[in-house]
N, CA and C atoms as a LAMMPS dump frame, in Angstrom:
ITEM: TIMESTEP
0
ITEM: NUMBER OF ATOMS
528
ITEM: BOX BOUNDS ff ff ff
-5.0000000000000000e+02 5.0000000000000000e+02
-5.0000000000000000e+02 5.0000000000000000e+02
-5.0000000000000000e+02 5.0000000000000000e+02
ITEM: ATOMS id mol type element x y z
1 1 1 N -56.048 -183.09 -128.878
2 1 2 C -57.117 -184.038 -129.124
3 1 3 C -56.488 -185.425 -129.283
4 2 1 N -56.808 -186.432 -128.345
5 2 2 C -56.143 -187.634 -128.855
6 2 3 C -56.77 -188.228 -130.004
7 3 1 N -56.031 -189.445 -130.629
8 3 2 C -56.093 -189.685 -131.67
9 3 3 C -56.877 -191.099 -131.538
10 4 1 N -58.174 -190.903 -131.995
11 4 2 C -59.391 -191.837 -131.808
12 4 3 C -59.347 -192.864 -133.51
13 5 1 N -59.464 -194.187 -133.162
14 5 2 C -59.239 -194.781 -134.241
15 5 3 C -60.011 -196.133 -134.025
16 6 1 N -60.912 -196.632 -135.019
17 6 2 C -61.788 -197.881 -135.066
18 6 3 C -61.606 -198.723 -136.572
19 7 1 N -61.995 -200.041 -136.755
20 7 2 C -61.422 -200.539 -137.96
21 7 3 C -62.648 -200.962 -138.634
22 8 1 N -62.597 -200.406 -140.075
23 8 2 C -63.73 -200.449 -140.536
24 8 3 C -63.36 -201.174 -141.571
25 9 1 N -63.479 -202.186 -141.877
26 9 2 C -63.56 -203.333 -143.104
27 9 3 C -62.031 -203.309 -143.769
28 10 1 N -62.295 -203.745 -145.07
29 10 2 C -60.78 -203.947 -145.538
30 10 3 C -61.062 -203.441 -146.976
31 11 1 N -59.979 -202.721 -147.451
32 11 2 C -59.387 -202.213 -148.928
33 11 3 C -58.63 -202.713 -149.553
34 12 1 N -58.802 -203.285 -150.767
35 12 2 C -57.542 -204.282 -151.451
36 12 3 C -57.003 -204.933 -150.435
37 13 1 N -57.661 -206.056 -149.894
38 13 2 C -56.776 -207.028 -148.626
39 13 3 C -55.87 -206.35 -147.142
40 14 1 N -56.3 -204.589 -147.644
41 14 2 C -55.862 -204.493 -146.178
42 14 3 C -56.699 -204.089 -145.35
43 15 1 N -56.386 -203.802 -144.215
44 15 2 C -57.518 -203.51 -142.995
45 15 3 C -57.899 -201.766 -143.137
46 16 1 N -58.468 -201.348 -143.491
47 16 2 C -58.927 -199.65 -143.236
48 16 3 C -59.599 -199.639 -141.93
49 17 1 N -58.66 -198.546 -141.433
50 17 2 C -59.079 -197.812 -140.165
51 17 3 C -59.36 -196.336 -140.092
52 18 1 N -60.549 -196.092 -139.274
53 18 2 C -60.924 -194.952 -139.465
54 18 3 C -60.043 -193.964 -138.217
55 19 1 N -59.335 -193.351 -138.654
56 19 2 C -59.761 -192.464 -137.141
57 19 3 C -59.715 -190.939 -137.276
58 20 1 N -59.508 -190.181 -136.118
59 20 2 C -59.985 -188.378 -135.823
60 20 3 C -58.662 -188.051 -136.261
61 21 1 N -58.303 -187.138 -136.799
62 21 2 C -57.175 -185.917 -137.383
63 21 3 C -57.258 -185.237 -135.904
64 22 1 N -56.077 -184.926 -136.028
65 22 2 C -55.338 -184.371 -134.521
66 22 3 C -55.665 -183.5 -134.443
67 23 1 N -55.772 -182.249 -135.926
68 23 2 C -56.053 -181.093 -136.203
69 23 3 C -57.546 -180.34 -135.707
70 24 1 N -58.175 -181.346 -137.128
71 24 2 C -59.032 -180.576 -137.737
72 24 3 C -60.546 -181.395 -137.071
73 25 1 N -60.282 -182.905 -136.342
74 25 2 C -60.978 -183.367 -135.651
75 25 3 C -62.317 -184.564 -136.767
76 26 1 N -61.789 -184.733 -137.859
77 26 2 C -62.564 -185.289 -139.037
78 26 3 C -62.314 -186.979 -138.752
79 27 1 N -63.172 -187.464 -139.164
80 27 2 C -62.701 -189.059 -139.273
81 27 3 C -61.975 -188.943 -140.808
82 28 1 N -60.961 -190.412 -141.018
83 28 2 C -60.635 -190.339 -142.05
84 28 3 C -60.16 -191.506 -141.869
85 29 1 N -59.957 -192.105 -143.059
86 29 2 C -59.294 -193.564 -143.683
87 29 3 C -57.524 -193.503 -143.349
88 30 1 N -57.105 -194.061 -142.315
89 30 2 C -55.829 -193.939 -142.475
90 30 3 C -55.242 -194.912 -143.477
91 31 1 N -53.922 -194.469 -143.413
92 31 2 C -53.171 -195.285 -145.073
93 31 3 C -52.807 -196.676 -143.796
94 32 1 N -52.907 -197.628 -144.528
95 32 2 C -52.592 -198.788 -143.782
96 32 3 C -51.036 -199.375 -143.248
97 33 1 N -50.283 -198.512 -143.767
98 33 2 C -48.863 -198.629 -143.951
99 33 3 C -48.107 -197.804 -142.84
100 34 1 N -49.139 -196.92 -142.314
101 34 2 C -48.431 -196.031 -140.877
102 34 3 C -49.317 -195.675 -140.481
103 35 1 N -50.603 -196.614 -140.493
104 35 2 C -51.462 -196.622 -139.122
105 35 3 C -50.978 -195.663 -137.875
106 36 1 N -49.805 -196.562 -137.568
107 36 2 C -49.699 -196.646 -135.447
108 36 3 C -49.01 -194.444 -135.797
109 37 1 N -48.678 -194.124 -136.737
110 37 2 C -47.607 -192.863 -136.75
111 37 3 C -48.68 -191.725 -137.469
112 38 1 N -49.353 -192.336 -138.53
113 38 2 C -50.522 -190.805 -139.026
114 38 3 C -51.6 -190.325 -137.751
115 39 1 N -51.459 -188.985 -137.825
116 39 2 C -51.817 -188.289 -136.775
117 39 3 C -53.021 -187.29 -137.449
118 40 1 N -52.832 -186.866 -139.464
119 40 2 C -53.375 -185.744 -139.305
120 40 3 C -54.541 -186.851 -140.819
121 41 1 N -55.208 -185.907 -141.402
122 41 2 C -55.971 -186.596 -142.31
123 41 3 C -55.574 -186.251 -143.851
124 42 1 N -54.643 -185.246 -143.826
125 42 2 C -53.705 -185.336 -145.246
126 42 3 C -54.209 -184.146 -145.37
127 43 1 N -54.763 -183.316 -145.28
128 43 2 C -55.212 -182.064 -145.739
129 43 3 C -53.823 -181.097 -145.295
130 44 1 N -53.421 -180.26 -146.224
131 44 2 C -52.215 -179.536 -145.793
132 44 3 C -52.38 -178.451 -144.729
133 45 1 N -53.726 -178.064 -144.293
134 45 2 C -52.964 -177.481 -142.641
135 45 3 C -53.552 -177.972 -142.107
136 46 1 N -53.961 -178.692 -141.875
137 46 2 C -53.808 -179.689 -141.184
138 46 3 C -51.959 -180.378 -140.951
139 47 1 N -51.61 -180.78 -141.564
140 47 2 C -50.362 -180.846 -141.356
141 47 3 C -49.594 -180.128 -141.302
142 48 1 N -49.497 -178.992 -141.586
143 48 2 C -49.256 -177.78 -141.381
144 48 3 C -49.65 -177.514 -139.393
145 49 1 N -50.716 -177.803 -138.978
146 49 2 C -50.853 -177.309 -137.587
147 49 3 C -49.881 -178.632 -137.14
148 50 1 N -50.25 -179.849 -137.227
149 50 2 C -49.451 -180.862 -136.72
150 50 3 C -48.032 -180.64 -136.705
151 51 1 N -47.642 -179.974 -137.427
152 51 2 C -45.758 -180.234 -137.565
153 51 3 C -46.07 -178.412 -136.663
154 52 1 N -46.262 -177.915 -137.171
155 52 2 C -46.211 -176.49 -135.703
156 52 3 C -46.223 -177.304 -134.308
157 53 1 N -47.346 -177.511 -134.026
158 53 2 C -47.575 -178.311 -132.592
159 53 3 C -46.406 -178.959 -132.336
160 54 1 N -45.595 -179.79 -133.447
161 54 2 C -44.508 -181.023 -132.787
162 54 3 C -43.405 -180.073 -132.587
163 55 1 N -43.501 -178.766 -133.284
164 55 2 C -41.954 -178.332 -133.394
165 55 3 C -42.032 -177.341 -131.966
166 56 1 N -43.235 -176.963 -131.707
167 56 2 C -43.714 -176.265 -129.991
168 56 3 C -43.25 -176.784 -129.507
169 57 1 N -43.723 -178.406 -129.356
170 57 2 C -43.541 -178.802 -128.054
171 57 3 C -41.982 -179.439 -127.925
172 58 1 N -41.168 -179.457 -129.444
173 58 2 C -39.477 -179.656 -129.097
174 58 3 C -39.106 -178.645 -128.559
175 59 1 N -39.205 -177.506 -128.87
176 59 2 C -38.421 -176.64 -128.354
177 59 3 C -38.819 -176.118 -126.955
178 60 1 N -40.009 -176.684 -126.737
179 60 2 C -40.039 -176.654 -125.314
180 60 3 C -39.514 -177.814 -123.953
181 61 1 N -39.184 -178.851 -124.854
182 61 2 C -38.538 -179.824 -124.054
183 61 3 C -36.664 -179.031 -124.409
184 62 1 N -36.854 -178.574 -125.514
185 62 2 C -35.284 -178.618 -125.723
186 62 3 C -34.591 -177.173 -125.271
187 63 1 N -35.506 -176.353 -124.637
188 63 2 C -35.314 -174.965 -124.431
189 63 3 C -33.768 -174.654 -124.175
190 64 1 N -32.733 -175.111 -122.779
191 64 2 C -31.757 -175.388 -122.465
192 64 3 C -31.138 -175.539 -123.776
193 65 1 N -31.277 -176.841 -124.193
194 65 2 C -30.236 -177.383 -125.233
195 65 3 C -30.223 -176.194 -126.531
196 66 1 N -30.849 -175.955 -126.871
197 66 2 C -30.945 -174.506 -128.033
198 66 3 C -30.225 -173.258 -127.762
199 67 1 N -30.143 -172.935 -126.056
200 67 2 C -29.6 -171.903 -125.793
201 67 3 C -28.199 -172.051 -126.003
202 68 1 N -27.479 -172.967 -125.522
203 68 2 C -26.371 -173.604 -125.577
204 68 3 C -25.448 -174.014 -126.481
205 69 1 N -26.227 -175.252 -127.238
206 69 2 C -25.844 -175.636 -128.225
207 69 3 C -25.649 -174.594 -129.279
208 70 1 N -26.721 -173.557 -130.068
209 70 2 C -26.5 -172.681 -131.303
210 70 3 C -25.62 -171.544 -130.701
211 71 1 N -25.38 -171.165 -129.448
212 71 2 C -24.018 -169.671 -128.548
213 71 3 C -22.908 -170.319 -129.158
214 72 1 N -22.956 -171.953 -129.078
215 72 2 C -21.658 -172.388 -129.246
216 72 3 C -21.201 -172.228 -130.728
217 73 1 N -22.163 -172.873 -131.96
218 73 2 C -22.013 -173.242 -133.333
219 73 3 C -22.088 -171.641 -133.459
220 74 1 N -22.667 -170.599 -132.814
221 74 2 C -22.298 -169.653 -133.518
222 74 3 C -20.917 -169.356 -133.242
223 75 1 N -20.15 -169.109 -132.118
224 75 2 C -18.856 -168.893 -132.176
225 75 3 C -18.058 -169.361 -133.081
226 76 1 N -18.367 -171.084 -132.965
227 76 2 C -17.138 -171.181 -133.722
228 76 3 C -17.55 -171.192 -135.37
229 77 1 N -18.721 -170.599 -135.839
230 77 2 C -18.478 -170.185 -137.249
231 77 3 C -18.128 -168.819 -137.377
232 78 1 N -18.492 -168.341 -136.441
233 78 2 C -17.877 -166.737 -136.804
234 78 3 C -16.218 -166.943 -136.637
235 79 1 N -15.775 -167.754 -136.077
236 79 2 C -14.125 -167.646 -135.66
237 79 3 C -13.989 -168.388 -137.032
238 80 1 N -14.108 -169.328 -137.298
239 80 2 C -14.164 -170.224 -138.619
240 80 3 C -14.013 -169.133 -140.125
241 81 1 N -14.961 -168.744 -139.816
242 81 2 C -15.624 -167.453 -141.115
243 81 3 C -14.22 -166.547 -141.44
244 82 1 N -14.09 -165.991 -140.075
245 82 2 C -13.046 -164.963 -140.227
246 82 3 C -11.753 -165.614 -140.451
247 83 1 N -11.239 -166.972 -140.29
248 83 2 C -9.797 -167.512 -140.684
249 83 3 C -10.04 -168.024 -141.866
250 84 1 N -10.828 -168.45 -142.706
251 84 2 C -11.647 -168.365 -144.012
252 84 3 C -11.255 -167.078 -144.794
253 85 1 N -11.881 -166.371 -144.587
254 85 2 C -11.825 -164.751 -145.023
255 85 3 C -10.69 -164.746 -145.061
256 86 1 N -9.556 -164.548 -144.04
257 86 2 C -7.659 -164.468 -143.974
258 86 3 C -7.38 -165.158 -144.867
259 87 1 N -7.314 -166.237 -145.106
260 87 2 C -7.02 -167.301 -145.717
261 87 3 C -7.097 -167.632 -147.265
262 88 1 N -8.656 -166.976 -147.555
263 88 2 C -9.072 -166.181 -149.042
264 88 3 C -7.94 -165.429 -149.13
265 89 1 N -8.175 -164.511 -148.453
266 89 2 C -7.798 -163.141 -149.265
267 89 3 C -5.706 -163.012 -149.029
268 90 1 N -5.151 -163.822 -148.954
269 90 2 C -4.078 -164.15 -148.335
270 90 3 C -3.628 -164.71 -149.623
271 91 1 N -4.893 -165.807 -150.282
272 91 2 C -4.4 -166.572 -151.314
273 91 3 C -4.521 -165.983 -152.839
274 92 1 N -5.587 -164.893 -152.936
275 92 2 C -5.596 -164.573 -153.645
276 92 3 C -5.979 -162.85 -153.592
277 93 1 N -4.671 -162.119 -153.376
278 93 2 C -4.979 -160.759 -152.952
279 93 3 C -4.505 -160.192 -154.213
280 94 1 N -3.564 -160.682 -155.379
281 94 2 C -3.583 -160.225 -156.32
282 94 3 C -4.873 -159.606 -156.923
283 95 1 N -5.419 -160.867 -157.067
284 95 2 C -6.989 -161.122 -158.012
285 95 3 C -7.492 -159.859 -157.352
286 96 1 N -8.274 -160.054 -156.129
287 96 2 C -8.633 -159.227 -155.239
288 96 3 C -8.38 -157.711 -155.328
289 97 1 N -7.127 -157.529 -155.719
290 97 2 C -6.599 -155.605 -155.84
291 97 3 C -6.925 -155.663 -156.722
292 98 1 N -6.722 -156.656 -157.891
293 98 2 C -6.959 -156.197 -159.561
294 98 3 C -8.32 -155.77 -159.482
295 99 1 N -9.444 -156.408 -158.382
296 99 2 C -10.87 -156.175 -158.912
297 99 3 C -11.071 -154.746 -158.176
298 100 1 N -10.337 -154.347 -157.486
299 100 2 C -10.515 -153.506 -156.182
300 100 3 C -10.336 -151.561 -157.023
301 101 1 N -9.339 -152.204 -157.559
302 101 2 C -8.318 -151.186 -158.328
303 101 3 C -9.152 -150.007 -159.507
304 102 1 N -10.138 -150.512 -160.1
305 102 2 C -10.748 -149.971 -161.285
306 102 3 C -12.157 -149.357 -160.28
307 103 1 N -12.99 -150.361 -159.798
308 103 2 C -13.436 -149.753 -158.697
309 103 3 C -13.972 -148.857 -157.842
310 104 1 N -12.451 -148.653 -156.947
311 104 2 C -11.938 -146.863 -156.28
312 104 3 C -11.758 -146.3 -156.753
313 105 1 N -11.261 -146.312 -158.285
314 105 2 C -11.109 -145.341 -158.998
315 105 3 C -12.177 -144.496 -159.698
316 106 1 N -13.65 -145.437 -160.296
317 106 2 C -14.909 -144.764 -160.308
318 106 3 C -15.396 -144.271 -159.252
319 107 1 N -15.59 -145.025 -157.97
320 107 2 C -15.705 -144.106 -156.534
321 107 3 C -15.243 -142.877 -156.168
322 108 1 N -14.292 -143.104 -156.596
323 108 2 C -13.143 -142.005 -156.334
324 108 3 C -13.423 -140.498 -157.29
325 109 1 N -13.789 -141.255 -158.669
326 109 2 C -14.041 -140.294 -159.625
327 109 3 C -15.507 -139.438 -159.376
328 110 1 N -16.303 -140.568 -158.786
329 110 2 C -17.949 -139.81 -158.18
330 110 3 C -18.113 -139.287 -157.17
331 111 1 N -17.046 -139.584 -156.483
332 111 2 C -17.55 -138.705 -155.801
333 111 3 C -16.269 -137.515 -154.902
334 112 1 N -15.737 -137.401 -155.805
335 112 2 C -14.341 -135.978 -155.621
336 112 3 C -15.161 -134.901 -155.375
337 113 1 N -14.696 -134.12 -155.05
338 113 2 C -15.174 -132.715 -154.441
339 113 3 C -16.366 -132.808 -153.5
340 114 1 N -16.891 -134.441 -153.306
341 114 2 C -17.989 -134.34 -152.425
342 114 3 C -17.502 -134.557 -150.984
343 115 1 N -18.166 -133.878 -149.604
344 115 2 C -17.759 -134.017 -148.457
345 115 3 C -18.282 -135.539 -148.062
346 116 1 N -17.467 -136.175 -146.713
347 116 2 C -18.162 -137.474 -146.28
348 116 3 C -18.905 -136.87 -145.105
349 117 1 N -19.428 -137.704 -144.552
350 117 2 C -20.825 -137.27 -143.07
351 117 3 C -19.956 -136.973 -142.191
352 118 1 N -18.776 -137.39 -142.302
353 118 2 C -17.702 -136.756 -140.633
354 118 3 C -17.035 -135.32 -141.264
355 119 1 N -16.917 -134.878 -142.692
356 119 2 C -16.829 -133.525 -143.209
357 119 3 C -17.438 -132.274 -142.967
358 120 1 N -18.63 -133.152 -143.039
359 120 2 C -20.379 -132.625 -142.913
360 120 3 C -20.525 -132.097 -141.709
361 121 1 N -19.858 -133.026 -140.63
362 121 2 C -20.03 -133.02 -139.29
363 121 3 C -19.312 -131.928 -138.928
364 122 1 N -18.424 -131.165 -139.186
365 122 2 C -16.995 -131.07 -139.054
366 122 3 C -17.503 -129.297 -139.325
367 123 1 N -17.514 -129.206 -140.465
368 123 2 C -18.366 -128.288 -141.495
369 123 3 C -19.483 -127.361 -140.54
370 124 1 N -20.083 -127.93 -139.897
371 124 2 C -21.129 -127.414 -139.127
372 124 3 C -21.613 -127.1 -137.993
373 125 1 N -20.136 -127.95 -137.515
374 125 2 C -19.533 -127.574 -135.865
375 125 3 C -18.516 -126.029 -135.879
376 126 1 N -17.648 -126.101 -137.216
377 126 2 C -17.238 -124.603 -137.086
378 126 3 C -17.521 -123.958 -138.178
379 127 1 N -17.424 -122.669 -136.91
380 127 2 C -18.206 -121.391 -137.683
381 127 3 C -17.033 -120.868 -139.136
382 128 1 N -16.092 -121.142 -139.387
383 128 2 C -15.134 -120.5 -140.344
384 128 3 C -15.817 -121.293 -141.68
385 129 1 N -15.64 -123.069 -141.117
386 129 2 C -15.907 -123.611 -142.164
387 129 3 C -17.229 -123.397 -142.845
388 130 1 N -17.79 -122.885 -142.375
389 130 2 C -19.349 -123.025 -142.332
390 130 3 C -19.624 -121.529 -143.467
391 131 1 N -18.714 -120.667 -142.604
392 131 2 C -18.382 -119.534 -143.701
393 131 3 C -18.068 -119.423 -145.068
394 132 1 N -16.974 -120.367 -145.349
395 132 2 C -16.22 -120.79 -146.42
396 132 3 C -17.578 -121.661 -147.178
397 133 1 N -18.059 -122.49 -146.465
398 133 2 C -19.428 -123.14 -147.771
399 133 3 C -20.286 -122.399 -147.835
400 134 1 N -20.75 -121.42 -147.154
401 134 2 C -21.29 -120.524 -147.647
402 134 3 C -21.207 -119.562 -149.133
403 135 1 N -19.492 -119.136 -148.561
404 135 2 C -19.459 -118.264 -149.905
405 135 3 C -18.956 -119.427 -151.139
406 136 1 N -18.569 -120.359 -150.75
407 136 2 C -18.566 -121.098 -151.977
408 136 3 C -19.925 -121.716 -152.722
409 137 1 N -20.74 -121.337 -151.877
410 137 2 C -22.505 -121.718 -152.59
411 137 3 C -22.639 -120.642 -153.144
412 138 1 N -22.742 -119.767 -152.87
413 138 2 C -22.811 -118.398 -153.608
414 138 3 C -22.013 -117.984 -154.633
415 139 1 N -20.675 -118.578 -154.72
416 139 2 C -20.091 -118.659 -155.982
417 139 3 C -20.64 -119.256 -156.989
418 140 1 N -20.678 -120.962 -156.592
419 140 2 C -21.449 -121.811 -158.01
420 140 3 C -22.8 -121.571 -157.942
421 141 1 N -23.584 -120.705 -157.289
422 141 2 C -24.987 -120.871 -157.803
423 141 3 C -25.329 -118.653 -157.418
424 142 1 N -24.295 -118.402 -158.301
425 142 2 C -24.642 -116.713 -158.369
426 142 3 C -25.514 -116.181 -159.453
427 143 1 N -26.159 -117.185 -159.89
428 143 2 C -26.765 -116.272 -161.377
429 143 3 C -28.269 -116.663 -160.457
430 144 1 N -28.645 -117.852 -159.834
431 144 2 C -29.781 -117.777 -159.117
432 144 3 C -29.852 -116.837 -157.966
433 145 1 N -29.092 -116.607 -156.861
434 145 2 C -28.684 -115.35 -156.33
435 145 3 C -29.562 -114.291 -156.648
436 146 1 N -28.724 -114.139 -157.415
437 146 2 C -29.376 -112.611 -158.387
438 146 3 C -30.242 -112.274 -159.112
439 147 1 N -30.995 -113.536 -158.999
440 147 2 C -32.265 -113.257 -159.649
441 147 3 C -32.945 -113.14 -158.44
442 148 1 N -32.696 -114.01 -157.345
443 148 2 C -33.459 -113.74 -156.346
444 148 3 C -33.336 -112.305 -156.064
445 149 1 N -32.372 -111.353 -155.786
446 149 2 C -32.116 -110.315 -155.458
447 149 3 C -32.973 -109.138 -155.29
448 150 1 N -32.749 -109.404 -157.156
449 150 2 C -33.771 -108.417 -158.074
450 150 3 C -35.154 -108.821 -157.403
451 151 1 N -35.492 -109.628 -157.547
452 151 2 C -36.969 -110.213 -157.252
453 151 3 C -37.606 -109.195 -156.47
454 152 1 N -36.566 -109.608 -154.761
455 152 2 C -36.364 -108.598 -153.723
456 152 3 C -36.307 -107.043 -153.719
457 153 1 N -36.15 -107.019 -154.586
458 153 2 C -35.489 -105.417 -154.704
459 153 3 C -37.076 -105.002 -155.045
460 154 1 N -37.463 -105.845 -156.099
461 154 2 C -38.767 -105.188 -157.071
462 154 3 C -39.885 -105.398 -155.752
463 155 1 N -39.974 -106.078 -155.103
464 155 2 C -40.795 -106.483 -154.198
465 155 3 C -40.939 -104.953 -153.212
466 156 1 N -39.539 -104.705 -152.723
467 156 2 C -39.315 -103.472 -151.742
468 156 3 C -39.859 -102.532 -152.733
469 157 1 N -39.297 -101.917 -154.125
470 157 2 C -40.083 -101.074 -154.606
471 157 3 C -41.63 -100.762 -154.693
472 158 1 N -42.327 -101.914 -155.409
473 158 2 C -43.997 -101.981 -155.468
474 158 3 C -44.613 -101.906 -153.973
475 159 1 N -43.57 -101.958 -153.001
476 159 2 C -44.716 -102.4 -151.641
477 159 3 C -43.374 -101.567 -150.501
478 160 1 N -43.574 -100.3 -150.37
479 160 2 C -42.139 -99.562 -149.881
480 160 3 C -42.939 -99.646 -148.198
481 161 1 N -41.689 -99.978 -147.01
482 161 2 C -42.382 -100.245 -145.766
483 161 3 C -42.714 -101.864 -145.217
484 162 1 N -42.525 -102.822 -146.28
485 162 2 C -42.627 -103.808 -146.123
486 162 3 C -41.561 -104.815 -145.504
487 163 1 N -41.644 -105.798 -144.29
488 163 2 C -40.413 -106.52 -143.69
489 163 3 C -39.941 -107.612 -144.599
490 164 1 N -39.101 -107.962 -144.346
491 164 2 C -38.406 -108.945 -144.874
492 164 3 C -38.962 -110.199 -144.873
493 165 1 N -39.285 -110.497 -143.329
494 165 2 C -40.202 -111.535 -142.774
495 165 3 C -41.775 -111.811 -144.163
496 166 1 N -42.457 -110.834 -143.636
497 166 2 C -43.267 -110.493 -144.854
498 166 3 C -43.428 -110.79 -146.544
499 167 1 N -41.806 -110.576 -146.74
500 167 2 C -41.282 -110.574 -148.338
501 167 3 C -42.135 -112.157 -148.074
502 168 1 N -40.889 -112.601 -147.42
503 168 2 C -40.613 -114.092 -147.655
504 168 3 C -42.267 -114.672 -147.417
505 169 1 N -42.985 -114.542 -146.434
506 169 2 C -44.667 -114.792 -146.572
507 169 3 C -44.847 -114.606 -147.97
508 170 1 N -45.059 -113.795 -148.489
509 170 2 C -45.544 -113.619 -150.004
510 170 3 C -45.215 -114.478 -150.982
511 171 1 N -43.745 -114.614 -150.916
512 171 2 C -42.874 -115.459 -152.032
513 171 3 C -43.292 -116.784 -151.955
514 172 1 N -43.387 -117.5 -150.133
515 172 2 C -44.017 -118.699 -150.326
516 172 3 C -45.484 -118.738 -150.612
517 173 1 N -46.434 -117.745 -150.335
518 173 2 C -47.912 -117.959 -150.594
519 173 3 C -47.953 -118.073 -152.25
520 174 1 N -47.113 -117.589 -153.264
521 174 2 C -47.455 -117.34 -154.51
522 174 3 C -46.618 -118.361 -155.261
523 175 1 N -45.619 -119.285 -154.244
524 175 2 C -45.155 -120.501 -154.653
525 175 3 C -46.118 -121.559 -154.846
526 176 1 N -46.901 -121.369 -153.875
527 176 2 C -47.721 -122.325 -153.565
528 176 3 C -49.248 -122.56 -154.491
């Protein structure tokens, strides 16, 4: 919408001019002091759409220059960053282990006897290992085991002829 503007009398000795908001399309009193440059009527989206619109149409004149220019500033802060980083930790690697040191050692302490995801991985690709966590689940958790067992057992007694498949139907219907 161009920007339509007529002069309507004077305010404290200056000239008031009316004109249309770029936006929102309103007449309004421009401030006399940036006449030839106010575009919107002061309402915040209104200026809000105005500064969108101006920043559209830069980056559409500047499309090229953006691609270019920020490939570059990013390189050389990432190259920057990382001789930074060297340079830190070069100067102060004492400090650095001292904080490092107490640390790995709670890490270390939380998580011992636990496998990592390439263990895991490892674990479940072979069949031996896979064996071995098996019976080591059945070691630390044998008193639940055996209750399950019994459960089983009492189940086959009260209901003699019954599948296994079956058991397990029951056990979850009466979980539930």
């Amino acid at each position: 919408m161009d920007a339509f503007c007529y002069s309507r009398g004077t305010r404290n000795g200056a000239a008031v001019t009316a004109k249309r908001c770029a936006a929102c399309g309103r007449f309004y009193a421009a401030d006399p002091r940036v006449v030839r440059w106010q575009k919107t009527c002061g309402r915040a989206t209104c200026k809000q759409a105005n500064k969108q619109r101006q920043e559209d149409a830069w980056r559409e004149r500047s499309r090229e220059h953006l691609r270019v220019y920020y490939a570059d500033q990013r390189e050389m802060r990432r190259d920057d960053l990382r001789a930074y980083h060297r340079a830190y930790y070069h100067e102060h690697r004492d400090e650095i282990r001292g904080r490092q040191k107490p640390y790995q050692r709670g890490y270390r302490r939380d998580n011992r006897g636990k496998l990592t995801a390439k263990q895991r991985a490892r674990y479940w690709r072979d069949p031996r290992a896979r064996k071995k966590q098996m019976r080591d689940y059945r070691i630390q958790n044998r008193a639940k085991l055996t209750a399950y067992q019994r459960q089983r057992r009492q189940v086959i007694k009260l209901l003699p002829g019954i599948s296994p498949e079956q058991i397990n139907k029951l056990r979850k219907a009466s979980a539930k």
